[in-house]
N, C-alpha and C positions, 0 to 999 in steps of 0.2 A: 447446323441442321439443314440439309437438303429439304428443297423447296419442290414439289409435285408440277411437272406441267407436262404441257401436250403438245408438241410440234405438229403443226398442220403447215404439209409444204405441196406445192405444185410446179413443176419446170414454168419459168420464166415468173414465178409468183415470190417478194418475200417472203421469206419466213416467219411467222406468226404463233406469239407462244403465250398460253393461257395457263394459268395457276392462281396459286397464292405464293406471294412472297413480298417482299418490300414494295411491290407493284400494284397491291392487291386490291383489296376493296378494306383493307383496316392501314387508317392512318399511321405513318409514324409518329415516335413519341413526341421530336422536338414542333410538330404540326400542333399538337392538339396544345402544349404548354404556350406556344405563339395565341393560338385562338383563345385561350382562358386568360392570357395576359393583357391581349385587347379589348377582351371583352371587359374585365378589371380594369381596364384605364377607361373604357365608355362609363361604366357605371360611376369611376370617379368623379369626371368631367361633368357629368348631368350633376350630379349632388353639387358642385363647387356652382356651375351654373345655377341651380335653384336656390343656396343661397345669397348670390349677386343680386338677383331679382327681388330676392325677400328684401335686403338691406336696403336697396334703391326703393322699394317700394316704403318703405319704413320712414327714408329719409323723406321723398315724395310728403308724406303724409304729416310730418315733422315742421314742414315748414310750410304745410296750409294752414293748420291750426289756428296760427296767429289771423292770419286772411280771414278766413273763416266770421273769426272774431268780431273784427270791423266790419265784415258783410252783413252780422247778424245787427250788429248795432247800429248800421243805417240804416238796414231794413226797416226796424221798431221805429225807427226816427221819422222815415217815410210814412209807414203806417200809422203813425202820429197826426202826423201832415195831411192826411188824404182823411182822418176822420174828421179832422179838424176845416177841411173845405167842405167836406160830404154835409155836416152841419151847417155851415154857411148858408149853402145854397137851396140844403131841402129847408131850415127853419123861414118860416113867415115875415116878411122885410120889418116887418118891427121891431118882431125881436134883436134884429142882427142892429136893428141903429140902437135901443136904448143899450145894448152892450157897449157901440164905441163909444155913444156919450158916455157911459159909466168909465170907462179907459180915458177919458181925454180929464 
């Protein structure tokens, strides 16, 4: 199938020729199958990346749990502790001696 164009020429000028055809302004086909194939390999690569991230973040979380655990339970242990001085020192020094004598 011949292709339409226009030779526009001038002495000492190349020649310059404007149309459509494989040149044109529509891609060829193996262009646009490249670009849909890349574009399909970004799309894959993000989804494999976002599940990396979920796993990592999973495992992360996996093995604070236990930590977690023992921070909550010294915490309560501490807050034990600090009610147990807050008492001390706001009760009346009377009270706090006939306590040790009751201890001893």
């Amino acid at each position: 199938m011949p292709t339409e164009t226009t030779t526009i020429a001038t002495v000492g000028v190349p020649t310059i020729q404007v149309g459509h055809g494989s040149h044109g302004s529509h891609p060829d086909t193996g262009s646009v199958f490249l670009g849909i194939f890349i574009g399909a390999g970004a799309v894959m690569l993000r989804q494999r990346l976002n599940k990396r991230r979920a796993q990592a973040a999973e495992r992360y979380a996996d093995r604070r749990e236990p930590r977690d655990t023992r921070y909550d339970s010294e915490v309560a242990e501490l807050a034990r502790r600090t009610a147990t001085l807050e008492r001390i020192v706001t009760d009346p020094a009377h009270r706090v001696d006939r306590e040790i004598e009751a201890l001893r």
